[in-house]
N, C-alpha and C positions, 0 to 999 in steps of 0.2 A: 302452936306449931313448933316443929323443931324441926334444927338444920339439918340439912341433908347432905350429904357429898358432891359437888359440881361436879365431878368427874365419873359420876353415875347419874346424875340428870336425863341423860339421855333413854335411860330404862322405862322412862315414865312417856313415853315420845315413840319408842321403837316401833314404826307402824305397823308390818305384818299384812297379810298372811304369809308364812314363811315361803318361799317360791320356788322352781325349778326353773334353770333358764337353756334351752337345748340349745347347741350349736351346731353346723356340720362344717369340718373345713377340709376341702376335697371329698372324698370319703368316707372321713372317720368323722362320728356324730361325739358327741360331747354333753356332760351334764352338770350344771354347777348348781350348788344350793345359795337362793342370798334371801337378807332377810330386810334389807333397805332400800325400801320402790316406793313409788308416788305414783296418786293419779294425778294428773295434770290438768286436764278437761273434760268435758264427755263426747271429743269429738271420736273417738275414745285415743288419748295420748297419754304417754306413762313414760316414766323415767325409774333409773337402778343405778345403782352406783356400785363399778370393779374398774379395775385397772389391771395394768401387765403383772401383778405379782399371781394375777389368774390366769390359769393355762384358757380358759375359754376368750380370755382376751380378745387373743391375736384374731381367733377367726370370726370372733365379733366385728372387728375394725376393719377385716378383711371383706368380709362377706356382707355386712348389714342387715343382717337378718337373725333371726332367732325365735324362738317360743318360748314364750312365759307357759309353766306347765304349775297348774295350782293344786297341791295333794292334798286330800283328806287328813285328820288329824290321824288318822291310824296308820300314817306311814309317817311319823314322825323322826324314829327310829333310824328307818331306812335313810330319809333327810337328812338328815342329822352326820349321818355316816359318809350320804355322797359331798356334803362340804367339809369330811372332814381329811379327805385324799383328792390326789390331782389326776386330772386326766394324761397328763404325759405320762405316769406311770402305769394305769391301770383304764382297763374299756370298763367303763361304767356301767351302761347297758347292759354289759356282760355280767356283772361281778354283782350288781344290784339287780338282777332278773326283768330289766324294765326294758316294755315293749315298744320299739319307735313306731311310728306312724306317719303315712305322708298327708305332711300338707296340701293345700290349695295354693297359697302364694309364696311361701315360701321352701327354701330348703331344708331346713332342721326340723328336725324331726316333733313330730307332738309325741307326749307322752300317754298311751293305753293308761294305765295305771292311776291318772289325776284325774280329779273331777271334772277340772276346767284349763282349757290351753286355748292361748293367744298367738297367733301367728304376729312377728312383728316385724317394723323395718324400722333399722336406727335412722332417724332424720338431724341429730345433731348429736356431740359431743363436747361437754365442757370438762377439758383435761385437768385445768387447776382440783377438779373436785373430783374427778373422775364417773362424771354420771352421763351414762347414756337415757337420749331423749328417743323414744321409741312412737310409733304411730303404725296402730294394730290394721292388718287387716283382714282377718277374718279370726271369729273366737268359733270355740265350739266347748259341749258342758255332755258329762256324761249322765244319762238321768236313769239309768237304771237299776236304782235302787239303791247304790251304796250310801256308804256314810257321807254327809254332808257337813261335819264341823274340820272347821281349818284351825292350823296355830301359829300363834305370832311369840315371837321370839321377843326374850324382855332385852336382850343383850348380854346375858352374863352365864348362857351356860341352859339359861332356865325358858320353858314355854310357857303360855297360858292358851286354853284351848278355848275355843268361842263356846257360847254360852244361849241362853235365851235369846231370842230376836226380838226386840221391840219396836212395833209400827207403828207409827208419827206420819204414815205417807200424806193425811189428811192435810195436815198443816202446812207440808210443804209442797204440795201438790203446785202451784204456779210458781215455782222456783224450781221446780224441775222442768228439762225438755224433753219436745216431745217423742213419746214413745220410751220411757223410761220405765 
């Protein structure tokens, strides 16, 4: 083996898939791209980690709610481009052609455009690290045909897009709960 850089270690870790997360505060809907989430459990609870240096911040902390919006790898591009401006400057939705949609329990908007979006409600925050603890309640998946590979971000600029699926369900089949 040979050494590697501590300070890129994290490239080999970056979990992915890369995400959208909608906000609405007041009226105005919001779209941030992040690429550093967690599943937590399968009650189903998830965490992401932003802070105030993000305009979706505020109406995060405001509001407690949000949509994880998860796109196809063929909108990478577009991705890529909505984390790379802020929404205090520019309507998102507007500027990136992408369709809001109303939720069931929430207010922010789901995204048309993604395969799969998760209505959420933040249930905790740990400010030291900056990660919200989200508990989804209602998911929805678009199955009409489109593409189905996602991408995960290495950290440095660079993606890899999913690949083969290989199924082990056999084996783990009593370690999963039920209805998985």
């Amino acid at each position: 083996m040979k050494r590697f850089p501590l300070n890129k270690a994290f490239t080999f870790l970056e979990p992915g898939p890369v995400i959208l997360v909608s906000t609405l505060d007041g009226d105005k809907p919001n779209v941030m791209t992040l690429s550093w989430t967690m599943v937590l459990d399968f009650t189903p609870r998830f965490a992401f980690m932003t802070g105030p240096w993000n305009y979706s911040y505020k109406a995060l902390s405001k509001t407690k709610e949000c949509v994880i919006a998860v796109p196809a790898a063929g909108m990478s591009k577009t991705v890529v481009s909505i984390g790379s401006c802020s929404g205090a400057e520019v309507d998102k939705f507007k500027k990136f052609k992408l369709t809001p949609l109303e939720g069931e329990h929430v207010r922010a908007p789901l995204i048309k455009e993604c395969y799969a979006n998760i209505e959420c409600r933040v249930v905790d925050y740990v400010g030291k690290y900056g990660i919200f603890v989200l508990d989804a309640a209602a998911a929805w998946v678009d199955e009409t045909g489109g593409e189905r590979s996602f991408f995960h971000a290495v950290g440095d600029g660079r993606f890899v897009v999913d690949g083969e699926k290989i199924n082990h369900r056999k084996i783990m089949l009593k370690k999963l709960p039920d209805g998985v």
